[in-house]
C-alpha positions in Angstrom: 13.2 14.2 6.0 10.5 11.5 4.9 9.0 9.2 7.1 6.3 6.3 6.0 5.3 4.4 9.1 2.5 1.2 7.3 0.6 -0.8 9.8 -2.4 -3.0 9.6 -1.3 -6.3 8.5 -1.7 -9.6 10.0 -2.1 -13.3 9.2 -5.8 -14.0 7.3 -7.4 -16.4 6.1 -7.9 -16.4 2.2 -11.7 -14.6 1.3 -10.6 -12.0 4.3 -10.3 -8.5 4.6 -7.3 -6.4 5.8 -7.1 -2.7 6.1 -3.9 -1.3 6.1 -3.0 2.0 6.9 -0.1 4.3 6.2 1.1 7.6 8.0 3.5 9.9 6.1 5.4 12.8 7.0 8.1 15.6 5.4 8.4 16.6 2.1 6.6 13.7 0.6 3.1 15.6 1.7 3.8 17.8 -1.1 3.4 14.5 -3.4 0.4 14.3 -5.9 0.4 11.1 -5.9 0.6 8.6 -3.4 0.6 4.5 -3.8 0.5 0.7 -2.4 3.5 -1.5 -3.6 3.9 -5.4 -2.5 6.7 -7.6 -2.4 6.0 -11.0 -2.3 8.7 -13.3 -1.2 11.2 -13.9 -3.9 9.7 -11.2 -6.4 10.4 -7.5 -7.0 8.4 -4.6 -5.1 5.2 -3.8 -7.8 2.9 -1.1 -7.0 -0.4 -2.4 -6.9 -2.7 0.7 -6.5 -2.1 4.4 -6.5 -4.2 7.4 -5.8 -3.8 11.4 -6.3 -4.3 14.5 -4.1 -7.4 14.9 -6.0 -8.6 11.0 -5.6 -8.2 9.8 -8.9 -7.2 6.3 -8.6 -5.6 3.6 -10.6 -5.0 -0.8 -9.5 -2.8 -3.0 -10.8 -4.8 -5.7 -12.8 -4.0 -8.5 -9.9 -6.1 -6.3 -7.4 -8.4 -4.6 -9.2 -12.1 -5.2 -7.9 -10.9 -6.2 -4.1 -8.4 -3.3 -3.6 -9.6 0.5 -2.9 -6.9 2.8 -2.1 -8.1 5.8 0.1 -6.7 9.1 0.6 -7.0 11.9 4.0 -5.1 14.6 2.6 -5.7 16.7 6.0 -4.4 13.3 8.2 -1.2 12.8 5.2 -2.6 9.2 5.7 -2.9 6.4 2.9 -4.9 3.6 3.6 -5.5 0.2 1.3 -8.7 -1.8 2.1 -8.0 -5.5 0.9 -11.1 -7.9 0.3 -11.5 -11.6 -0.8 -7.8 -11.9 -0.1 -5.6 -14.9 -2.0 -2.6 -16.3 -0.9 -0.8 -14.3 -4.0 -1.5 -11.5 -2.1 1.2 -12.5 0.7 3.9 -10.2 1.4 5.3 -6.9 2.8 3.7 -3.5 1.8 4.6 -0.3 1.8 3.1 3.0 0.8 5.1 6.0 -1.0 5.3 8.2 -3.9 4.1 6.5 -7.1 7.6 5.8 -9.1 9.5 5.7 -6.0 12.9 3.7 -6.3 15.6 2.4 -4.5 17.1 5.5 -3.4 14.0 7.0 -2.0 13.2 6.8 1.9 11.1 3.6 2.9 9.4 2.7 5.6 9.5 -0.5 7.6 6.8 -2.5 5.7 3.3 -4.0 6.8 3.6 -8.0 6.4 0.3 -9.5 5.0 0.2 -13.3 4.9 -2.5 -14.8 3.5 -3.9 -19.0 4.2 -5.6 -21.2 2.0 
């Protein structure tokens, strides 16, 4: 059984940081590799960064420079640090296995809701 539990997210101001966090659990440890995704109201989930067990990482062009993603292997935790947040990057995020889909297990979802 899978379990993704994300916390961390809050109400900023745009040009603030968030750190977001995600706890996972069951077969999904065995993963290689791990990511971020964001749904923004209205639009589909994208992944927006993804990291392996070994801590190779890759962003999506939207969050590259102001996103790291961060890995504890020993912890099977995820985190996402956000800086200089924009109000594009509103929504709900969720961690999980990079080319997860509909049919996978999901947690509840951090909402992030950014000002200007």
């Amino acid at each position: 059984q899978v379990q993704l539990v994300e916390s961390g997210g809050a109400f900023v101001q745009a040009g603030g940081s968030l750190r977001l966090s995600c706890a996972f659990s069951g077969s999904i440890f065995r993963v290689n590799a791990m990511g971020w995704y964001r749904q923004a109201p209205g639009k589909q989930r994208e992944l927006v960064a993804e990291i392996t067990r070994g801590g190779i990482t890759n962003y999506a062009d939207s969050v590259k420079g102001r996103f790291t993603i961060l890995r504890d292997n020993a912890k099977n935790m995820v985190y996402l640090q956000m800086n200089i947040l924009k109000p594009e990057d509103t929504g709900v995020y969720y961690c999980n296995r990079v080319a997860a889909t509909m049919w996978d297990s999901w947690g509840q979802g951090t909402q992030v809701t950014v000002s200007s």
